[in-house]
C-alpha positions as CSV (number, residue, x, y, z in Angstrom):
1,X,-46.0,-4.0,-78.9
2,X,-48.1,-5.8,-76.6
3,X,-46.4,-8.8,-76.4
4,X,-43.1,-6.9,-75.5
5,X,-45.2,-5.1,-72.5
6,X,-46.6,-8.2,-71.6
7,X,-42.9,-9.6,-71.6
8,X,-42.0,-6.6,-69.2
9,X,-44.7,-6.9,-67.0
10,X,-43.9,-10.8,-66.2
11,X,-40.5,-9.7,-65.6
12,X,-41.1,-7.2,-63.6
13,X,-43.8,-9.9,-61.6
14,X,-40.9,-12.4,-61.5
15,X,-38.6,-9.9,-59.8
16,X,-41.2,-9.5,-56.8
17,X,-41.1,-13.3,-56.4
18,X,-38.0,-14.1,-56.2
19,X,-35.6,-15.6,-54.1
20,X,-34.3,-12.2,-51.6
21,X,-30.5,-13.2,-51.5
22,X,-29.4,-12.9,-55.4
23,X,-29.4,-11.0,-58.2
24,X,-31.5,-11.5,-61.5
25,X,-31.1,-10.2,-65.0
26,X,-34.1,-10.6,-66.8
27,X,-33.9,-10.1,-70.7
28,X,-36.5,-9.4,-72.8
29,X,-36.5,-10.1,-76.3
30,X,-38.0,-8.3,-79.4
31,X,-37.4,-8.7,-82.9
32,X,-34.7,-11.1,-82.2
33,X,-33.1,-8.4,-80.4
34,X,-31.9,-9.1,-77.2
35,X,-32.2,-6.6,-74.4
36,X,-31.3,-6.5,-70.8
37,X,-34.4,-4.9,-68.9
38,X,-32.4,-4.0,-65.9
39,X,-30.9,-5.5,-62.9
40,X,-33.5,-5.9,-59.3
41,X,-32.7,-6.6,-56.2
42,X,-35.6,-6.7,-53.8
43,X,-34.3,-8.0,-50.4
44,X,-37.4,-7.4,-48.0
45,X,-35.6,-9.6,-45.3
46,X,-32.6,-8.0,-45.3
47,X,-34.2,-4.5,-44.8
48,X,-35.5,-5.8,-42.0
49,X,-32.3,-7.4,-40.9
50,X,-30.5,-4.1,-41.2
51,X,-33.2,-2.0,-39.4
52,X,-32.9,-4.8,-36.6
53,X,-29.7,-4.4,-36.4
54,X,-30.1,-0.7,-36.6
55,X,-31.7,-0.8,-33.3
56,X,-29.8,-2.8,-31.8
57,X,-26.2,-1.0,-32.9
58,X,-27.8,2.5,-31.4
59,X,-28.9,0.4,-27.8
60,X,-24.8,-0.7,-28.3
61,X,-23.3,2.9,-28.9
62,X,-26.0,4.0,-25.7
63,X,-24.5,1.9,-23.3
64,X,-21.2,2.0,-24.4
65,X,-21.8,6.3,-24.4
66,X,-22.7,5.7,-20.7
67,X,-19.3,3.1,-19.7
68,X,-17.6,6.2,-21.0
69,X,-19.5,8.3,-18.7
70,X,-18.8,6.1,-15.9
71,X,-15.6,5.8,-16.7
72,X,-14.7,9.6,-17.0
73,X,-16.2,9.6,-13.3
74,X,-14.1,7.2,-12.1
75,X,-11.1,8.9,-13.7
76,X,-12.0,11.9,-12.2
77,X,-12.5,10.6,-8.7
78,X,-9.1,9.5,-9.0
79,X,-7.7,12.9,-10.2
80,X,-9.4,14.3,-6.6
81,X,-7.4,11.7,-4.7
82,X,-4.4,14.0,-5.5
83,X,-6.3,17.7,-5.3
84,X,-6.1,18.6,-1.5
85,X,-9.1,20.4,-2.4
86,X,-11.5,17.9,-4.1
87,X,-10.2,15.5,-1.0
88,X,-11.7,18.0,1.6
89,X,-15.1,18.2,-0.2
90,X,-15.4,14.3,-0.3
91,X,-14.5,14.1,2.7
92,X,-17.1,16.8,3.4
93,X,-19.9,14.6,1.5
94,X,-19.7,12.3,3.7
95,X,-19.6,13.7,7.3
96,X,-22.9,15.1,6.4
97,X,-24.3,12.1,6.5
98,X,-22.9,11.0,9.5
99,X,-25.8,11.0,12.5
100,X,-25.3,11.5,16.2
101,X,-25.4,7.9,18.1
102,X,-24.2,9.2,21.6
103,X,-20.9,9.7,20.9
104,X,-20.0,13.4,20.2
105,X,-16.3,13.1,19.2
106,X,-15.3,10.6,16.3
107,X,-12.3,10.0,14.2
108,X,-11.6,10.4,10.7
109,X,-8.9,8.7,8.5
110,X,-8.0,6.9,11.5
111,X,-7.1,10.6,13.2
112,X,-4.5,11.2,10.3
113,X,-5.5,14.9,9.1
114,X,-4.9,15.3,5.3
115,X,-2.0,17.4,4.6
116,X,-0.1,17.4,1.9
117,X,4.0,18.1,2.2
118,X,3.0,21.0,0.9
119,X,0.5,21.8,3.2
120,X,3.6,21.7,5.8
121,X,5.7,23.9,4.3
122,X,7.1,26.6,6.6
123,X,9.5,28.4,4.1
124,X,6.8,31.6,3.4
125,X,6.2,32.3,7.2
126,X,2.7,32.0,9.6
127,X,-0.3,32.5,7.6
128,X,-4.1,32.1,7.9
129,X,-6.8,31.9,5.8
130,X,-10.5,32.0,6.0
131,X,-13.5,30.7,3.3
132,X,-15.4,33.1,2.0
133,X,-19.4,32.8,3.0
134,X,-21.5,30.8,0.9
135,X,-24.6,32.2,-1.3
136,X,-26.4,31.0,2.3
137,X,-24.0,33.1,4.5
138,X,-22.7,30.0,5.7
139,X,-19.1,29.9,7.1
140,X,-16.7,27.6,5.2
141,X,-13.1,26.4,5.8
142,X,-10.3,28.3,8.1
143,X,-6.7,27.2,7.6
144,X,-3.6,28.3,9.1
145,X,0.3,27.5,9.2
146,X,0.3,28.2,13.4
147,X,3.2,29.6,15.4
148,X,3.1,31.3,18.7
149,X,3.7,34.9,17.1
150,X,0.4,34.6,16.0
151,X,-1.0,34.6,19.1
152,X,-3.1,37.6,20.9
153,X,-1.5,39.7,23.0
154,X,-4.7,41.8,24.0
155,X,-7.7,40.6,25.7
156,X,-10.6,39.5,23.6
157,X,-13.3,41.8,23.1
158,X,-17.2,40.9,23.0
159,X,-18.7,38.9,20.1
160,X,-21.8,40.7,17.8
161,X,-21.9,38.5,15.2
162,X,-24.9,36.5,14.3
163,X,-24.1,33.6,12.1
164,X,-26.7,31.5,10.2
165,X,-28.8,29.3,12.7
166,X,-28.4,32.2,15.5
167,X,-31.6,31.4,17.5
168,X,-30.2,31.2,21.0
169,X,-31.9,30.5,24.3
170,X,-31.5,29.4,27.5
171,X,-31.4,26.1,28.1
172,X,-31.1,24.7,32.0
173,X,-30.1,28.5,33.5
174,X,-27.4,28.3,29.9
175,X,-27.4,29.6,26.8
176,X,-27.6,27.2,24.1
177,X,-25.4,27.9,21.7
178,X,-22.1,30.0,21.5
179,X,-20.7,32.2,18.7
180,X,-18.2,29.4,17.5
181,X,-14.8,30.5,16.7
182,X,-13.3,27.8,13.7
183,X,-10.0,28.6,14.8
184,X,-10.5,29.6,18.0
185,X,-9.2,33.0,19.3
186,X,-6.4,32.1,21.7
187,X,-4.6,31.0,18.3
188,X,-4.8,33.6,16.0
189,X,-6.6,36.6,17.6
190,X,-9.1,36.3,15.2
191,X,-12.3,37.7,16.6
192,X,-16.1,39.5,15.0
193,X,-14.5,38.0,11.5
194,X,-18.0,36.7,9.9
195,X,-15.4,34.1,7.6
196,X,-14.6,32.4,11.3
197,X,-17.8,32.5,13.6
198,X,-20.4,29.9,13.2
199,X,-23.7,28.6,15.4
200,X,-22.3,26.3,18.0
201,X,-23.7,23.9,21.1
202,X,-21.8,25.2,24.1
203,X,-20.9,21.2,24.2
204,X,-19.7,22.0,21.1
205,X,-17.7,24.8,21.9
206,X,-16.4,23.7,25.2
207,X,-15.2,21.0,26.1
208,X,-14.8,19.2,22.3
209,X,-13.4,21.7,20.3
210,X,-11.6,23.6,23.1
211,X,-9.9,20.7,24.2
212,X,-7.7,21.0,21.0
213,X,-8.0,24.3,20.6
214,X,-5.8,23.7,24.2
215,X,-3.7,21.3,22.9
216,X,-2.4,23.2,20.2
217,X,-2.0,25.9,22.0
218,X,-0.5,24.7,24.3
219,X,2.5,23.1,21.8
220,X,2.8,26.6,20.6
221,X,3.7,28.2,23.6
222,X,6.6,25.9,24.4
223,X,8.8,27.0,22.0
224,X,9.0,29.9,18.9
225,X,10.4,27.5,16.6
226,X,7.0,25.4,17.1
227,X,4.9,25.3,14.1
228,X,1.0,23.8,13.8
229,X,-0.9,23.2,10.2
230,X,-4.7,23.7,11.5
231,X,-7.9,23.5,9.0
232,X,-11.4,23.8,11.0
233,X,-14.3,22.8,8.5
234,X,-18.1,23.4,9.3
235,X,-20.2,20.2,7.7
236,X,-23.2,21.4,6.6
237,X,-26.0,18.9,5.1
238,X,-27.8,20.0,2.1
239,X,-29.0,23.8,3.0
240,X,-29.2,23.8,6.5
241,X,-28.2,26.7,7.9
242,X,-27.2,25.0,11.6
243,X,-23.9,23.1,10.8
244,X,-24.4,19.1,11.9
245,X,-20.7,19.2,13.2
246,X,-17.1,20.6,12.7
247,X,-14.3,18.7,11.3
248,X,-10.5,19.5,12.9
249,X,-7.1,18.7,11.6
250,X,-4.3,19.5,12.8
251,X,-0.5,18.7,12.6
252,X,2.5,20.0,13.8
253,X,5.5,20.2,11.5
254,X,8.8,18.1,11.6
255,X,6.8,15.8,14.9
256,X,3.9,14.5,15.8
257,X,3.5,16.3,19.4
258,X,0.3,17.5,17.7
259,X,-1.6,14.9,15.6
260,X,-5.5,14.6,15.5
261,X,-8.4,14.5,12.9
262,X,-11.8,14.4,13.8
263,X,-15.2,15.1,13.4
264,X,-17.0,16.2,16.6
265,X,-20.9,16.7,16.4
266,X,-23.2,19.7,17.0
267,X,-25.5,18.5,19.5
268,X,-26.8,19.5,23.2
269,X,-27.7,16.4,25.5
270,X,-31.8,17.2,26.6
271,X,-32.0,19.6,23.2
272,X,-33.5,18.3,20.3
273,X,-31.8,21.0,17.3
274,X,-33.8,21.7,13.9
275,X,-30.5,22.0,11.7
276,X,-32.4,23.4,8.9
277,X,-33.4,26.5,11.0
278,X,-31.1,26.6,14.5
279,X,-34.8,26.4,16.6
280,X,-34.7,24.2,19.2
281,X,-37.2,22.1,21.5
282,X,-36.2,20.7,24.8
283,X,-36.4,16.7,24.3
């Protein structure tokens, strides 16, 4: 009995010291019986090796997890190339960054607006549209399909509303800043409608967005048949409740009589403007 222990133990002492990368059948024997103990593998390198490789097979799946990310972004971003929607809100992104360098008018997309055919459809008639207000009471988009029988027959009456940023003043025997029409009344008849109304410079308001406020206009009147596709966007950075600037489009349909796209700033010269309020210091 002891010396078929003994014979296990050395087996079992042999299996430790051996060679990692095979298999070994020991056999023990007893009364001229032969017996196979059992069948060890003890590969301490190889757990190693796996566990190793382990680590390195989970940094693989992490980065290759966040190419797919990346490139579900990039698909994405390509998807909003055709959404006239997700195009305006780019767009959007990066006006906001834009800051004032002395010029207050500047184009975008080389002055081509961004209308789809679609967009310049006439078949359903004039229409108009305005954004709802934001969880800030900010002002958002205004389109329109244009034609002169939505213009206003009746004299305007006197503006009430307050948009975000209202902290007028009077600034060199002028006020400050003007209740802003988006699409400006002389086009729609659009008047105290909160959706259309935002905090503007009067160097805003007039001359730079009245001189294509004009030229539209001014198109429309010529003939009934004349048709103008108009979006007005306040640019807003972050949550400032003063908007940096306004973009314009605007296209008429079947010609290019009327044909701009631009971005035009919300500055005063002398007035330095605190966007994220509407107070004001003179500069």
């Amino acid at each position: 009995m002891k010396h078929k222990n003994f014979t296990k133990f050395l087996a079992a002492s042999l299996l430790f010291s051996l060679s990692a990368s095979q298999i070994y059948t020991v056999e023990a024997s007893s009364n001229n019986d032969t017996k196979i103990v059992k069948n060890y593998k003890y590969d301490y390198s190889d757990q190693k090796e796996a566990s190793r490789l382990k680590k390195k097979n989970q940094k693989v799946e992490k980065k290759i997890s966040s190419l797919d990310k990346k490139i579900a972004d990039l698909q994405q971003q390509l998807k909003n190339y055709t959404n006239p929607n997700a195009v305006e809100s780019l767009s959007k992104q990066k006006l906001a960054t834009l800051d004032y360098d002395g010029k207050s008018v500047v184009n975008v997309n080389n002055n081509n607006p961004d209308f789809s055919k679609e967009d310049l459809d006439t078949s359903h008639g004039t229409w108009q549209k305005y954004g709802d207000l934001d969880s800030q009471n900010r002002v958002t988009a205004a389109n329109a399909l244009l034609n002169k029988s939505l213009m206003p027959k009746t004299k305007r009456e006197a503006l009430h509303v307050n948009p975000t940023g209202w902290h007028n003043k009077k600034v060199n025997h002028h006020w400050l800043f003007n209740r802003s029409h988006l699409i400006g009344y002389q086009l729609t008849g659009q008047n105290n409608n909160w959706k259309n109304l935002m905090t503007g410079t009067r160097h805003l308001n007039d001359p730079d967005m009245l001189i294509y406020e004009n030229e539209v206009a001014t198109y429309l009147k010529a003939s009934p048949s004349n048709y103008v596709r108009y979006r007005v966007t306040p640019i807003f950075r972050n949550n400032e409740l003063l908007a940096r600037g306004v973009e314009m489009e605007g296209q008429s349909v079947n010609s290019n009589d009327v044909h701009f796209h631009v971005y035009i700033f919300n500055v005063q010269k002398g007035v330095k403007l605190d966007y994220s309020t509407g107070n004001s210091k003179i500069s």
